[in-house]
N, C-alpha and C positions, 0 to 999 in steps of 0.2 A: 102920283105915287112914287114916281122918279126920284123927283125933287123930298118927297119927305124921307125917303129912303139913304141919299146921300147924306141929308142932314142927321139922320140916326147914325151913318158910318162916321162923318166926322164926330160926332158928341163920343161915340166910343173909342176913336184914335184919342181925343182930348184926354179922357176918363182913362186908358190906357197909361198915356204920356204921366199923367198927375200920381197915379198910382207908384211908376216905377222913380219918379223926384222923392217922392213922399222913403220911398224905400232906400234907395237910396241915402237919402237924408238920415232916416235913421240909423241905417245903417254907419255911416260914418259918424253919427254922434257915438253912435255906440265903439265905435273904432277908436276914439277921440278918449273917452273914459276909461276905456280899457289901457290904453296908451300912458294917461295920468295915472292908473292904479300900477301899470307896473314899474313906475317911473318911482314915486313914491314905496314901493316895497324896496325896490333896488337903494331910495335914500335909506329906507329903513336898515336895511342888510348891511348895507357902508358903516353907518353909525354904529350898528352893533359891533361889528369886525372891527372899529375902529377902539369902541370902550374896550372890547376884551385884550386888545393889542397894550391897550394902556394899563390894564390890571396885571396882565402877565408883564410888562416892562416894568413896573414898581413892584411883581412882586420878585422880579428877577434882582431888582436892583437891594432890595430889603434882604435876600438870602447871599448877595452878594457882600453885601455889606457886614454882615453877622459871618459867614466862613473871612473875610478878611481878616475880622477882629480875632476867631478862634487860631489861625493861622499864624496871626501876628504873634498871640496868648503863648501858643506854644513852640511859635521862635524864641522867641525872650524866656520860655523854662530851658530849653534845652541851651540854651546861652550861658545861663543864670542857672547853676545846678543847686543851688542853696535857697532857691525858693520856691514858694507854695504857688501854685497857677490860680487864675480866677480874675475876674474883673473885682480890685477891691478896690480902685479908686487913690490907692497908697503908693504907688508906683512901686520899681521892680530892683531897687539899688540892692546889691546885695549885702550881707552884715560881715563888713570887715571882721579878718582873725581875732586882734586886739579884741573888739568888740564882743566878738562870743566868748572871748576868754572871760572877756571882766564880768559877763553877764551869764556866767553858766556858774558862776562862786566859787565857793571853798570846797573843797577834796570834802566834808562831811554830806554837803549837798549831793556832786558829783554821787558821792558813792550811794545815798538814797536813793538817787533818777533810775542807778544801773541795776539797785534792787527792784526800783517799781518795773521796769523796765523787764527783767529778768523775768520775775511773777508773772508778768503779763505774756510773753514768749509762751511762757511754762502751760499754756490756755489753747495756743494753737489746736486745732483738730476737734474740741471738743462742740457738740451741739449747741447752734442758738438755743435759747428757752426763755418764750416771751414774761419777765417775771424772775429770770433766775439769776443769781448771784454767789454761788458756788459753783467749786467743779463739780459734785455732785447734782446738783440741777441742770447746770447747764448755765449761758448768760444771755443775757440780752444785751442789747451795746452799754446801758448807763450802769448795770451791774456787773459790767465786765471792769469797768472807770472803777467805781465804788468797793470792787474788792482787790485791784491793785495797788490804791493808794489809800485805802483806810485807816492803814496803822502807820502812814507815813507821816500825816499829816494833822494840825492842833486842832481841826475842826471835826465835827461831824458835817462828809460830802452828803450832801444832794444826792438823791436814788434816782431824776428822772435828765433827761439830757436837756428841757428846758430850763428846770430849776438850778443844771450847772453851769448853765449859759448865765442867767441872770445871777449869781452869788457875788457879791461885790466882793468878798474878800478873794476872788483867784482877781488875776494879772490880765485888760487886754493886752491882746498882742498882735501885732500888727504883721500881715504876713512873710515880710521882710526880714522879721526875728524871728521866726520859730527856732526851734528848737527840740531835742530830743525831750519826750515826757507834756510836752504841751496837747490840749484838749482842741483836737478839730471839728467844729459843730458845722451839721449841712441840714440844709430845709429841705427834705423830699416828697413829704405829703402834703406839708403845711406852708403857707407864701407868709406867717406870723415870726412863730419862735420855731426854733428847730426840735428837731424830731429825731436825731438822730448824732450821734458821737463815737469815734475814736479819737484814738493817741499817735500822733507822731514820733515816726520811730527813727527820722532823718532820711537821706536820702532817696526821696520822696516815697518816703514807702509809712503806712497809718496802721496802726492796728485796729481790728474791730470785729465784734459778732453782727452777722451781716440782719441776716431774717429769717424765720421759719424754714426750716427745709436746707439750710447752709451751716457749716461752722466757722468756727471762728477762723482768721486767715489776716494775710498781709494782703493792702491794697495799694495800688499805685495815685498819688496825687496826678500823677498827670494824664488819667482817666478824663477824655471831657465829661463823662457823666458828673463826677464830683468836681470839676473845675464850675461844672451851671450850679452847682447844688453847694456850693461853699457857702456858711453863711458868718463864720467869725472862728477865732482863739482864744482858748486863754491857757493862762500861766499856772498850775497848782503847786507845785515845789517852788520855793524861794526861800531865802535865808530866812523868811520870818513867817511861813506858814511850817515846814520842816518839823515834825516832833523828836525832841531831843530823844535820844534814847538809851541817854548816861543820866537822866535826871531831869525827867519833867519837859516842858514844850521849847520850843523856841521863841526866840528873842521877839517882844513887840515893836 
């Protein structure tokens, strides 16, 4: 009984011993896993922090890059007081005297611009009106255009501000020559034809019925709003659009 009895105590030490290897073992396997998962989270976490570091560096460097150019844009106006701001791609020289002399015409011309010019002042304060073309209605921007130079000129204008953007008969112009009486068109709703028009009244200053709820007013070119939203010029008075008004149109 002795002897069977000792061998029952050893088989239970053995049993014992196997049990706590066994636990053990698992134990550490499972240590082991645990180890590789948060080794692997930590890759993961590195990686993420690392893409987000690189989206915010590009997107720092892309807003950097856009306030540069605005920066730039409107060092060169206030440089350059004779010209229109914008990225046009025409660069920024400005329009020697000579030059706007020989191109602004004859004293008949002259004195048309300062009529249309005058009419159009004569407008300030009154209500947009989407539709309107009198001072009794009120204007909208393209029939604010359309009733100051109506009776200047040998055509019948265009009532909406795309159709006077496209009319081949006005004058582009390049934003280095404006001029007093020129049509400044900007895109604000639409990335096609523009949407929207005043008049250059010189020193960077536009006239225009704005929108609903606003009247009509001077605006500054050198607004970034309208520096993004410029979209062209053109020319309506010229020696040969001009209607005579001692005897019939002017000259073809």
């Amino acid at each position: 009984m002795r002897v069977r009895g000792r061998y029952l105590l050893i088989a239970m030490v053995i049993l014992a011993t196997s049990c706590a290897y066994a636990e053990a073992a698992t134990a550490s396997n499972q240590h082991s896993a645990d180890k590789q998962q948060r080794e692997r989270n930590r890759l993961r976490l590195w990686q993420e922090a690392t893409h987000r570091q690189s989206d915010v560096a590009t997107a720092n460097a892309t807003n950097s890059t856009e306030d540069k150019k605005r920066r730039r844009q409107r060092s060169l106006f206030l440089l350059n007081r004779g010209v229109i701001p914008g990225d046009s791609g025409l660069g920024w020289a400005l329009l020697p005297p000579e030059e706007l002399l020989r191109e602004t015409g004859s004293p008949t011309l002259l004195a048309t611009l300062e009529k249309v010019i005058d009419t159009l002042q004569a407008q300030i304060g009154l209500p947009y009106r989407w539709g309107g073309q009198t001072p009794n209605q009120g204007f909208d921007c393209s029939g604010l255009v359309w009733f100051a130079f109506r009776n200047y000129v040998n055509w019948p204008l265009p009532r909406t501000a795309s159709t006077l953007f496209s009319d081949k008969r006005m004058r582009a112009v390049s934003p280095e020559r404006l001029r007093r009486g020129d049509l400044l068109f900007f895109r604000i709703h639409r990335q096609t034809s523009p949407d929207h028009v005043g008049v250059y009244l010189g020193n960077h200053q536009f006239i225009e019925a704005p929108r609903t709820g606003l009247a009509i007013r001077i605006s500054q070119l050198d607004n970034p709003f309208w520096q993004q939203h410029f979209a062209g010029a053109r020319r309506v008075l010229t020696e040969w659009t001009i209607r005579d008004h001692f005897g019939g149109k002017g000259s073809d």
